[in-house]
TORSE-935657 format. One record per residue (C-alpha): x, y, z. Coordinates in pm, 1 decimal, m for minus. Example, Ala and Ser with C-alpha at 12.3 -4.5 7.8 and 13.67 -1.06 7.14 Angstrom:
<pamis>
PAMI         X         Y         Z
PAMI    1230.0    m450.0     780.0
PAMI    1367.0    m106.0     714.0
</pamis>
This chain:
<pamis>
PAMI         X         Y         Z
PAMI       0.0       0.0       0.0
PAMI     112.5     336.7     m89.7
PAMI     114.8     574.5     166.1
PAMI      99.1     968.9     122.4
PAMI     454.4    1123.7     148.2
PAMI     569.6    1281.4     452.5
PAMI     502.9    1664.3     430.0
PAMI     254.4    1643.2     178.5
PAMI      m1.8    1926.5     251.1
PAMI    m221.7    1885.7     m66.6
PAMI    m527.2    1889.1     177.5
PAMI    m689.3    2253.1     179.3
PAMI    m551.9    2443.1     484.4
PAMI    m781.4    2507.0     776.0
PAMI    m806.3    2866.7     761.7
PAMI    m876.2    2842.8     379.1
PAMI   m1155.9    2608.5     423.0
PAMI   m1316.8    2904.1     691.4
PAMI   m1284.1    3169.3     491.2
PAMI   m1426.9    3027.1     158.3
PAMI   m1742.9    2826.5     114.6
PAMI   m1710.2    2464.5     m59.9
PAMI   m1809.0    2397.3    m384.3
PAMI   m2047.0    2096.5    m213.9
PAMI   m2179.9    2107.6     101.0
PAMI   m2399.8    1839.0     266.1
PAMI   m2529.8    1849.7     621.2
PAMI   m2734.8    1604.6     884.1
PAMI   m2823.7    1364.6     488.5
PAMI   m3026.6    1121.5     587.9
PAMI   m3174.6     879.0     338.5
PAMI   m3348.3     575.5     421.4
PAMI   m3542.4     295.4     201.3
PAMI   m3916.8     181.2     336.5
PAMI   m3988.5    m186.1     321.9
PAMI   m4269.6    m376.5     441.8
PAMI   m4087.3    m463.6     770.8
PAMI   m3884.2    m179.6     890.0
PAMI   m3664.1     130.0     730.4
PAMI   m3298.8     111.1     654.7
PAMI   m3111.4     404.4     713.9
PAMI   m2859.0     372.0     432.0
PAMI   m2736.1     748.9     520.9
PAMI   m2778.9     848.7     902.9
PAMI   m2736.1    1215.2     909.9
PAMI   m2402.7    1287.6     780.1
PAMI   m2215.6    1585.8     695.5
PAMI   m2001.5    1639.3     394.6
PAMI   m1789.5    1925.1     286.2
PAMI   m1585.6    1955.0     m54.4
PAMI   m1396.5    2263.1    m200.0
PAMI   m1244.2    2374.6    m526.2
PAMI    m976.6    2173.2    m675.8
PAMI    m936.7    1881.8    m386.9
PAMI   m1032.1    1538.2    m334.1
PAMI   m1240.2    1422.6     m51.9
PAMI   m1195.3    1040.4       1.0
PAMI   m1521.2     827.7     152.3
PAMI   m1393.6     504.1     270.0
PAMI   m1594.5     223.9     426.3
PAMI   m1658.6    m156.4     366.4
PAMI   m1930.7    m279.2     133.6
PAMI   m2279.3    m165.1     306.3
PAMI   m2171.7     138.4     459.3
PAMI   m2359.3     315.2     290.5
PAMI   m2041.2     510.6      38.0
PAMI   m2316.7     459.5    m281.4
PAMI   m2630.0     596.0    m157.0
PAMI   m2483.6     886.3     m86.1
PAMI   m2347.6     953.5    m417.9
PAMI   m2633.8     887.4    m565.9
PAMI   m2802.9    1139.2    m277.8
PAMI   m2601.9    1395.7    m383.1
PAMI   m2718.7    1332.9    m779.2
PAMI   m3075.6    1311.0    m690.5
PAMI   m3048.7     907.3    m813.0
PAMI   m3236.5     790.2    m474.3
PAMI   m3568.7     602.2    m580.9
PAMI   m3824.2     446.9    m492.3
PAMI   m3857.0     288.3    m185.3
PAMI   m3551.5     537.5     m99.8
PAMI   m3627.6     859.2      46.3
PAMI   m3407.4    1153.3     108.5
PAMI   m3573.5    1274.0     440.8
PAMI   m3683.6    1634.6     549.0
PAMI   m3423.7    1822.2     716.2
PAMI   m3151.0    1728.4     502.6
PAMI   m2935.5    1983.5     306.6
PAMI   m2732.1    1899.6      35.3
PAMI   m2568.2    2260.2    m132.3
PAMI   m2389.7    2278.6    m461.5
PAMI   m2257.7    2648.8    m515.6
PAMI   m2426.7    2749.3    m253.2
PAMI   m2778.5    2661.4    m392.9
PAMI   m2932.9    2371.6    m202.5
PAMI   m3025.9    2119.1    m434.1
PAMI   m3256.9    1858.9    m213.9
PAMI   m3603.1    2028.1    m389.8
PAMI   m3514.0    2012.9    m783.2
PAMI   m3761.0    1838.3    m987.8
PAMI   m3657.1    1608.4   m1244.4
PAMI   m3564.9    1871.1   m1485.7
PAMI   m3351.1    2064.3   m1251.5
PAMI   m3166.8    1763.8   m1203.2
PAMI   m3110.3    1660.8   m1520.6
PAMI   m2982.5    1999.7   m1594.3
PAMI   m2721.2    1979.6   m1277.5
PAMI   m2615.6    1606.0   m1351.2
PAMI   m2304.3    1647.2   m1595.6
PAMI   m2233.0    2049.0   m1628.9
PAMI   m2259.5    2080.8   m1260.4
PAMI   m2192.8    1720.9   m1083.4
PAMI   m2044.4    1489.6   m1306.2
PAMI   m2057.2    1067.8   m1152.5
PAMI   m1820.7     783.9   m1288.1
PAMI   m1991.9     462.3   m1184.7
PAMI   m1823.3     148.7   m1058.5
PAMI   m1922.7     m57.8   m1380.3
PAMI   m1830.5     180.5   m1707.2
PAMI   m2086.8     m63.1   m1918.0
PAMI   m2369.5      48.1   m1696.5
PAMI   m2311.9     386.2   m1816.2
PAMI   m2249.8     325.0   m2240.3
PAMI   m2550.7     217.8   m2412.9
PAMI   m2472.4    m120.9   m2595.1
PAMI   m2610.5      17.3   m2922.1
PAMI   m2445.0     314.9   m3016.5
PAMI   m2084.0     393.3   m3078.6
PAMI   m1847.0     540.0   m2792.4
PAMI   m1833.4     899.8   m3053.9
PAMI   m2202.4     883.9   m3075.5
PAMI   m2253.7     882.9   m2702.7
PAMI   m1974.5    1182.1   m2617.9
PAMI   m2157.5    1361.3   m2928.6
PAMI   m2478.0    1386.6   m2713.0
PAMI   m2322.8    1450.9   m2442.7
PAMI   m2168.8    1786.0   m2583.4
PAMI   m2436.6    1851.8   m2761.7
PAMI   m2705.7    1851.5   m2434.3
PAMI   m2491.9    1982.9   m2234.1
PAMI   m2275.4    2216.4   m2408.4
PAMI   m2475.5    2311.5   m2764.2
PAMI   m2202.5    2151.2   m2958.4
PAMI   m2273.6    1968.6   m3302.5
PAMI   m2154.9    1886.7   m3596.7
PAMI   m1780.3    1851.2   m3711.5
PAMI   m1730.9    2053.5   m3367.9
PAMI   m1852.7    1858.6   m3158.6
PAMI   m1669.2    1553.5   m3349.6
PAMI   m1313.7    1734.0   m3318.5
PAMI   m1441.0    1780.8   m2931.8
PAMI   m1525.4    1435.3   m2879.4
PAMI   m1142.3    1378.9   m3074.3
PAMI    m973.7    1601.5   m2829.1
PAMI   m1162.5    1445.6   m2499.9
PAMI   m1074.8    1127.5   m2611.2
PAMI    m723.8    1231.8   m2660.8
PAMI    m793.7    1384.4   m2271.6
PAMI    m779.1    1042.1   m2114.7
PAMI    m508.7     915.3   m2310.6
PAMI    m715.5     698.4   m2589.9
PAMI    m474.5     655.6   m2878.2
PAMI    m604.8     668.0   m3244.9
PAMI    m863.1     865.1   m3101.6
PAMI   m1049.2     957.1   m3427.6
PAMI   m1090.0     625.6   m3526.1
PAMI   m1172.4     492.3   m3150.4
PAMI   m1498.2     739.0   m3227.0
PAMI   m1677.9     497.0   m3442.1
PAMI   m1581.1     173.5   m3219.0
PAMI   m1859.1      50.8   m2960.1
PAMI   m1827.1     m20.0   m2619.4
PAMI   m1754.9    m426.7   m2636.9
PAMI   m1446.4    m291.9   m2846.2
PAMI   m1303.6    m138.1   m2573.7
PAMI   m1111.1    m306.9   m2299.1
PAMI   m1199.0    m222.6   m1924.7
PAMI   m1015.2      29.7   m1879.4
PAMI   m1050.0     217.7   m2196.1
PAMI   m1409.2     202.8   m2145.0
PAMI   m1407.5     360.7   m1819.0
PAMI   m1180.5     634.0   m1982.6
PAMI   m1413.1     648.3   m2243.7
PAMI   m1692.8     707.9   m1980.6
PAMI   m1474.3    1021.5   m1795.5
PAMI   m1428.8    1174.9   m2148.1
PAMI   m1838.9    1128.3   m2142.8
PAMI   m1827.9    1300.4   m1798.7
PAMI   m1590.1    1589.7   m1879.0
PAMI   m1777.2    1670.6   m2190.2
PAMI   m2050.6    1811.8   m1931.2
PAMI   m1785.2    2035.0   m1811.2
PAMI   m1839.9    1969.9   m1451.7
PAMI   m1748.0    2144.5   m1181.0
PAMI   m1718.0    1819.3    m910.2
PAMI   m1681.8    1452.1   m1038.4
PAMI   m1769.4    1170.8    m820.5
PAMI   m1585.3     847.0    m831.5
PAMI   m1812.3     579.5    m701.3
PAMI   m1479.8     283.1    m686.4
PAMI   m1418.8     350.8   m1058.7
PAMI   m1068.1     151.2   m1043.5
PAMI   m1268.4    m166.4    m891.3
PAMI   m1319.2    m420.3   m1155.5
PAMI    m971.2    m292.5   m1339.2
PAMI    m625.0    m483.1   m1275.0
PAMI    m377.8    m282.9   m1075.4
PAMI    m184.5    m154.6   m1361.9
PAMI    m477.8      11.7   m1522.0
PAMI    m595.2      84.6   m1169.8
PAMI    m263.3     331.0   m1127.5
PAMI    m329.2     459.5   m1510.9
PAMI    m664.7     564.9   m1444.5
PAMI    m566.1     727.1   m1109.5
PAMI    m293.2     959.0   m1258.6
PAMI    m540.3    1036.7   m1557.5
PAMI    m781.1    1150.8   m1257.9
PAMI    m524.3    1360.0   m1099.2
PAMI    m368.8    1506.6   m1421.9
PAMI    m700.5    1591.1   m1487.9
PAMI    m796.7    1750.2   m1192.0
PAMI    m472.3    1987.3   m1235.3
PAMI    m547.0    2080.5   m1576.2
PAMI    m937.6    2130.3   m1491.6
PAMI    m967.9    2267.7   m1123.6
PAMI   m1194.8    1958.1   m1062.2
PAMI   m1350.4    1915.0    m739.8
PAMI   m1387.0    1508.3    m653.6
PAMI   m1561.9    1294.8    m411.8
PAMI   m1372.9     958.2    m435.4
PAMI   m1591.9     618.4    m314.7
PAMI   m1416.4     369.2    m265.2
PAMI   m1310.7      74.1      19.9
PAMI    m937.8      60.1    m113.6
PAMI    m724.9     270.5     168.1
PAMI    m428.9     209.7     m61.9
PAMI    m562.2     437.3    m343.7
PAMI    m723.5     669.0     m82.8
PAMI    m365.4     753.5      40.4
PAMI    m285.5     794.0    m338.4
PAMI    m513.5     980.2    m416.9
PAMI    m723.7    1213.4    m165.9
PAMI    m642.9    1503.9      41.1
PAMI    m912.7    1440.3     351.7
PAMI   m1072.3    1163.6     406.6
PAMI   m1403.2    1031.5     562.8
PAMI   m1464.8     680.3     778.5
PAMI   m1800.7     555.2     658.7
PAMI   m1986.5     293.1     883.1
PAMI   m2317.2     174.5     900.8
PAMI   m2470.5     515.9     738.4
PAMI   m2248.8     730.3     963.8
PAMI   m1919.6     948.0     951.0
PAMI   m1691.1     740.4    1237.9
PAMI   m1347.6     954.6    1147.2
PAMI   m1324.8    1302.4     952.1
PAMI    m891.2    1372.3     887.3
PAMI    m654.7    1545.7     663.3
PAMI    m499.6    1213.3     459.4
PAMI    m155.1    1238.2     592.0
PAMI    m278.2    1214.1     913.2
PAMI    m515.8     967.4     939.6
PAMI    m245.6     712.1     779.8
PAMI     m43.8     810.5    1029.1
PAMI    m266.2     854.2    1327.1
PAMI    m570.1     635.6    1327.2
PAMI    m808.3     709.3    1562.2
PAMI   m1112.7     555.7    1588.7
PAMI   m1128.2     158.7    1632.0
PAMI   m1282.9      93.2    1311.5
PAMI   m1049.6     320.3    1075.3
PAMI    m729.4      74.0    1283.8
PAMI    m896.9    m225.0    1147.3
PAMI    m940.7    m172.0     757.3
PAMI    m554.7     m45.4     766.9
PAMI    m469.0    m346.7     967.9
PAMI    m687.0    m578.1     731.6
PAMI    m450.9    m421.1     444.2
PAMI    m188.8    m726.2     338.2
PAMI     160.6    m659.7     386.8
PAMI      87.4    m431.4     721.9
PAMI     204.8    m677.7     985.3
PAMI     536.6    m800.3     910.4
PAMI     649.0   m1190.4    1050.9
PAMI     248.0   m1242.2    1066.8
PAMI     128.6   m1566.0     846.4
PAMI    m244.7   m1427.7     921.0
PAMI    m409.8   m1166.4     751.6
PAMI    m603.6    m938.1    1002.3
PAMI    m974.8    m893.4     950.6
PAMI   m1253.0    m685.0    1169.9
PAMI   m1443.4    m990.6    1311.4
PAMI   m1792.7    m970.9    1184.8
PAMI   m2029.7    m795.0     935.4
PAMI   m2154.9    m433.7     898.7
PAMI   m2496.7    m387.6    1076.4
PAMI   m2756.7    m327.3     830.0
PAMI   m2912.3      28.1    1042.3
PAMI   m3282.1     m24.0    1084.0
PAMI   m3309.6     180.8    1411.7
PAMI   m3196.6     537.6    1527.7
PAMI   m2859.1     544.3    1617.4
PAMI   m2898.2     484.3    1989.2
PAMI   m2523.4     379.3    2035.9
PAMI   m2205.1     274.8    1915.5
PAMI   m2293.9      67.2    1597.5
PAMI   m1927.0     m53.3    1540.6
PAMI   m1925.7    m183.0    1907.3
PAMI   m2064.7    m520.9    1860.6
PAMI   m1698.2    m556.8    1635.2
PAMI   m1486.3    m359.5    1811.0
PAMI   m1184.5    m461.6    2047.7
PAMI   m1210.7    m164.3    2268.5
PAMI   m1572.7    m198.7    2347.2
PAMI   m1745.0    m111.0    2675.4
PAMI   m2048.4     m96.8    2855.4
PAMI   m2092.7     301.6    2769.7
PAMI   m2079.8     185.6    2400.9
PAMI   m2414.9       8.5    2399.1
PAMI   m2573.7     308.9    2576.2
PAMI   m2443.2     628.0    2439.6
PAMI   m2447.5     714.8    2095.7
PAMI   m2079.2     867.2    2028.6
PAMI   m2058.0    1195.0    1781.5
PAMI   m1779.5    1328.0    1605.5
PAMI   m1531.6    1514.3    1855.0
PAMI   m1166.5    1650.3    1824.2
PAMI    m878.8    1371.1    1910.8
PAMI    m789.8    1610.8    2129.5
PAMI   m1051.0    1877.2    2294.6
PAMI   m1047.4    2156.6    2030.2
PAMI    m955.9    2018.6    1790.9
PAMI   m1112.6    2065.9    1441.6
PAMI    m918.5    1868.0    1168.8
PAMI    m923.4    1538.0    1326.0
PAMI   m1239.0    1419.9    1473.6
PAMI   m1362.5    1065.8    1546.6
PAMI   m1733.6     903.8    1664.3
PAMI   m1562.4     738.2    1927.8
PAMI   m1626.1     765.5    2356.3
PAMI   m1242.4     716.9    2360.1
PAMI   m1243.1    1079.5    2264.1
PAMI   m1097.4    1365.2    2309.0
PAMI    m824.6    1174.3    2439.0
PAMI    m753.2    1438.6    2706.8
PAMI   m1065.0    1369.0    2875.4
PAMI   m1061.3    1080.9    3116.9
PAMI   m1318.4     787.8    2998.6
PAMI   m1619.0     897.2    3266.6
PAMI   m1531.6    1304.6    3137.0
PAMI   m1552.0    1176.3    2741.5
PAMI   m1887.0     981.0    2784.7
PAMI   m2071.8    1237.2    2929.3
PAMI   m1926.1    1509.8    2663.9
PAMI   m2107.7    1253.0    2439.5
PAMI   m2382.9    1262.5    2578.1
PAMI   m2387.1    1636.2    2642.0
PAMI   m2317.9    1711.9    2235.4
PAMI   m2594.8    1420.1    2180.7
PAMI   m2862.8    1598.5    2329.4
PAMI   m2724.3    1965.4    2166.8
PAMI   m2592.0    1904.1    1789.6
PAMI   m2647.5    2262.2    1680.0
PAMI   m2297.1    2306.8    1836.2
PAMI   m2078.6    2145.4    1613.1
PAMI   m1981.4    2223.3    1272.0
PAMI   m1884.3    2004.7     945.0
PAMI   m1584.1    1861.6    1136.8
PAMI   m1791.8    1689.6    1409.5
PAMI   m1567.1    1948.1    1668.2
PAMI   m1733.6    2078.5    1919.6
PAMI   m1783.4    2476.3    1935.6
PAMI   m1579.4    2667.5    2191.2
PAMI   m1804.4    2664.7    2447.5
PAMI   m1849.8    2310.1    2493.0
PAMI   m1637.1    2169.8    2798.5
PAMI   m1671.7    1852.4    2996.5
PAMI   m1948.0    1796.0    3179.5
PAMI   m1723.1    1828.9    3521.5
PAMI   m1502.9    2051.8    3369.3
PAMI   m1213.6    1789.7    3434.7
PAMI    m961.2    1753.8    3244.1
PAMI    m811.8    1423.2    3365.0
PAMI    m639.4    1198.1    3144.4
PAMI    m684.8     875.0    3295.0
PAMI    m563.6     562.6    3246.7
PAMI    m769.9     536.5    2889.5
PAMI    m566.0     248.9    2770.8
PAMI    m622.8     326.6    2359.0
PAMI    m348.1     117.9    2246.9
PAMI    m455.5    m179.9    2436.2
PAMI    m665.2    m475.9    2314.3
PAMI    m934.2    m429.6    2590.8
PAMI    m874.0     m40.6    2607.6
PAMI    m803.0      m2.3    2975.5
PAMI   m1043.1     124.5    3217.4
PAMI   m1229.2    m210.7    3228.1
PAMI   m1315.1    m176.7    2858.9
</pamis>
């Protein structure tokens, strides 16, 4: 696994990300699917903030719920799916959650561009890949004729398609995997969009293409000013590729951090695990490490600590109080985890009721998950303890 180098500080500074407002902004997104027996929460109020020109990595095992909220954010969410009241979802500033139809389909492509998982789910089987880019620029953009041929020519060329003019009248079972998800980002950037979301586009491709399409993505982003949300449950290409990254888990944000740091500072239990589970991690060890158990499908209000039934540090707090998104350390606004081990310079009794405090008042935190200035521990302590993080049971009896 590749690992971001030391120094890097590709992430958008702190002060930056105060002073301008992101490109995408999604707060408290909840969006749930009715079935005859109970509701899933897919999404469980999570917050989301992307600016110009970075890449915000959302990272989480299969069922986390990484997909619904792309497809949230592009207004994709069905029937029996249900984007709930109360939930804000801002592109440009404009909140987006009440387009019809039509509004949508004018903001999919020139404003939020999405590269699926599966590029054949996105190329129609019966029309050549130049056909497809064609209409593309010409919905989007106005472009026809021998314009919007050279166009589709010079996107084509864009992701690194050689013989591009005669790659236009091939269809999409001529193309190999990865040309054909190129193919489908030359579809996307012919909409001219201002934020592309990767939903695990490198997936289904072998790991040489895999590394081709990634530099493609970041080339570009450099050349475009391209805004992207990648998806995906690789942590290896999220350290390629992403300057903050999110901890998805059962519908919830468990770990908000700057790339470089989470890599090297894991915080909550979960995030550990899935760079634990990553082969090659554990030197001497014949066993591959794996997070015992499945993700919890979310058919209730979160009530508690979802990821304790799986976690090694779990105690009895963790079945009783639902954990929110707090500094590391208290004041903290880059780093945050959903974790009662936290803030770290709070002994264990000070941390759970800080929980519990921020549970029953949520107004006063902000996209981080940190806490506003005012909020202290309950007894004002500031006690380390004996919190035992590094430990198998966690200290403190946990």
């Amino acid at each position: 696994m590749s690992t971001p180098p030391a120094g890097d500080d590709r992430h958008v500074p702190e002060d930056r990300r105060t002073e301008e407002e992101p490109i995408l902004s999604v707060r408290n997104l909840q969006t749930v699917f009715h079935t005859d027996r109970e509701t899933i929460r897919a999404v469980d109020g999570i917050d989301l903030d992307i600016y110009e020109g970075e890449t915000v990595g959302l990272v989480g095992e299969s069922g986390s719920g990484k997909s619904v909220t792309a497809r949230s954010i592009m207004g994709l969410v069905d029937e029996p799916g249900e984007i709930l009241p109360g939930s804000s979802i801002k592109f440009q500033g404009e909140e987006i959650t009440g387009y019809d139809t039509k509004q949508y389909q004018n903001l999919r492509g020139s404003g939020i561009g999405m590269v699926f998982q599966d590029p054949l789910s996105s190329l129609n089987p019966v029309f050549t890949v130049g056909n497809q880019i064609r209409e593309a620029l010409k919905v989007n953009r106005g472009i026809t004729g021998e314009a919007a041929r050279e166009e589709a020519i010079d996107l084509l060329e864009a992701v690194q398609i050689p013989d591009a003019s005669r790659r236009l009248g091939e269809y999409p079972h001529e193309f190999s995997g990865g040309m054909r998800q190129r193919a489908v980002i030359a579809m996307m950037l012919a909409c001219d969009p201002e934020v592309l979301i990767c939903d695990e586009p490198t997936t289904a491709l072998d790991v040489t293409i895999q590394a081709q399409i990634l530099d493609l993505l970041r080339e570009l982003q450099e050349d475009r000013g391209l805004s992207i949300l990648f998806i995906t449950h690789d942590m290896g290409v999220i350290a390629d590729v992403t300057d903050r990254v999110n901890v998805m888990y059962a519908g919830e944000i468990v770990e908000k951090a700057p790339t470089e740091e989470l890599f090297a500072a894991p915080s909550h239990p979960y995030t550990r695990g899935l760079l634990e589970a990553i082969p090659g991690q554990q030197a001497g060890q014949e066993r591959l490490r794996t997070i015992e158990g499945d993700v919890p499908t979310p058919n209730e209000p979160a009530t508690y600590c979802r990821f304790a039934p799986r976690c090694p540090q779990a105690f009895d707090d963790c079945e009783a109080v639902h954990p929110e998104l707090v500094g590391v350390t208290e004041g903290e606004t880059e780093h945050t985890a959903a974790c009662l081990l936290y803030p770290e310079d709070m002994s264990t009794g000070e941390a759970v009721a800080y929980h519990e405090r921020l549970g029953g008042d949520s107004s006063g935190t902000d996209e981080s998950g940190a806490a506003g200035d005012g909020d202290v521990a309950a007894d004002g302590g500031r006690s380390t303890g004996d919190r035992g993080r590094d430990s198998v049971d966690g200290g403190d009896g946990r």
